[in-house]
N, C-alpha and C positions, 0 to 999 in steps of 0.2 A: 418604490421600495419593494423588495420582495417578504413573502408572510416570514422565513425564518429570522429574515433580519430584523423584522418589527417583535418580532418574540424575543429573542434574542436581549433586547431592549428590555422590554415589557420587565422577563424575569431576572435579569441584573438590577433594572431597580427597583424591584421587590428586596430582594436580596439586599442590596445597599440599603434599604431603610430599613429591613433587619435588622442588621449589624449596626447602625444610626441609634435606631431604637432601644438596644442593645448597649450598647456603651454610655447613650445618656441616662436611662430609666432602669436598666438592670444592675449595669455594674454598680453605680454608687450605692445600691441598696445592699452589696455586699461590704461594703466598705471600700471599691476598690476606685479611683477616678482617676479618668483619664484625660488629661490636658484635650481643648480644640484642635492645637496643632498635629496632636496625636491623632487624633479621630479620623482630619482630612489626609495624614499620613495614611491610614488605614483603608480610607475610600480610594485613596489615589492608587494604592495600588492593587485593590481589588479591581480597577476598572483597569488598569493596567492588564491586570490577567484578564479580566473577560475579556479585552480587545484580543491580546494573543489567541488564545484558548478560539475565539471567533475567525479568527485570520487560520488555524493550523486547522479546522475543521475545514472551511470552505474551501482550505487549497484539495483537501483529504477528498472531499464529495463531489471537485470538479476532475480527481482523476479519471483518466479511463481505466476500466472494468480490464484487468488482467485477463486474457483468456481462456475459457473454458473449456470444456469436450466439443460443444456446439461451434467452438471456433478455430477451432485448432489444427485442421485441414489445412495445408499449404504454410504454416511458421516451417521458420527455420529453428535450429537446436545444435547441439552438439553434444557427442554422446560420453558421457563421462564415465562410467565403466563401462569393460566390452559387452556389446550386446550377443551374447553368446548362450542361448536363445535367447535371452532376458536380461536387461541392465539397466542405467539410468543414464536417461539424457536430460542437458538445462536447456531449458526451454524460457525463455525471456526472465530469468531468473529465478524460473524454479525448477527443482529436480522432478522428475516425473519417470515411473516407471514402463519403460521402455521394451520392443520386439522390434528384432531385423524383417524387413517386409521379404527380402532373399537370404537369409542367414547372415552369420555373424559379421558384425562389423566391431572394428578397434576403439576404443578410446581415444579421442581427441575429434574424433569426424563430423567435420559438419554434416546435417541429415536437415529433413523434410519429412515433415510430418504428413503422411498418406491416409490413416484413416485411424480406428481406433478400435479396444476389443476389449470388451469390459472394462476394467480400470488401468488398463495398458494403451499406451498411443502405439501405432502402428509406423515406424520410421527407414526412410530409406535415403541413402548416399545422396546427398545435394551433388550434381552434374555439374561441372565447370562451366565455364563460359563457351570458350572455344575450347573443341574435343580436339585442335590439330595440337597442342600442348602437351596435351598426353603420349604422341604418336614422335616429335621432333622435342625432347628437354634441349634448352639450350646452355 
């Protein structure tokens, strides 16, 4: 078992005997009681969410890491307003403030990220596959 998941454990049922603690010894003291069936009502679906809530984190912590400046050399993107000096291209789903590495390019083109210059990525026309396409449209 890994330490989060033995934590995990640990302070849920802490918490569960809270709320245990809580309901038998606090509430009546105010007048207020609440049936067994209710109680386990109450547990059941607190552990219901801590399962969840444990299941949506650990998908959350085994994502990979979105790219940063350090990585960002060689993605691909496309550029959503014209980069005429300066625009935005998406870059794996996020916007990112953008320069043409040869001047302006249009809206819609795929690019290639070349390098970067303070908080601008450095982008240039992603090249086709075969350049005879460009030369014979058919």
């Amino acid at each position: 078992m890994n330490t989060r998941l033995i934590m995990a454990i640990l302070s849920n049922s802490l918490i569960e005997a809270i709320i245990v603690s809580v309901i038998l010894w606090g509430l009546p003291r105010l007048g207020i009681n609440i049936p067994l069936y209710g109680l386990i009502l109450i547990c059941v679906a607190f552990l219901i969410y801590a399962l969840l809530s444990y299941n949506m984190g650990s998908r959350t912590l085994r994502k990979k890491p979105l790219p940063g400046f350090t990585s960002m050399v060689g993605i691909e993107g496309q550029v959503v307003s014209r980069l005429a000096p300066e625009g935005l291209v998406r870059i794996e789903g996020e916007l990112w403030n953008a320069r043409g590495e040869n001047g302006p390019i249009d809206a819609g083109t795929d690019v290639v990220v070349v390098s970067q210059s303070g908080l601008k990525v450095v982008v240039r026309p992603k090249q086709r596959d075969n350049p005879s396409d460009l030369e014979n449209p058919s």
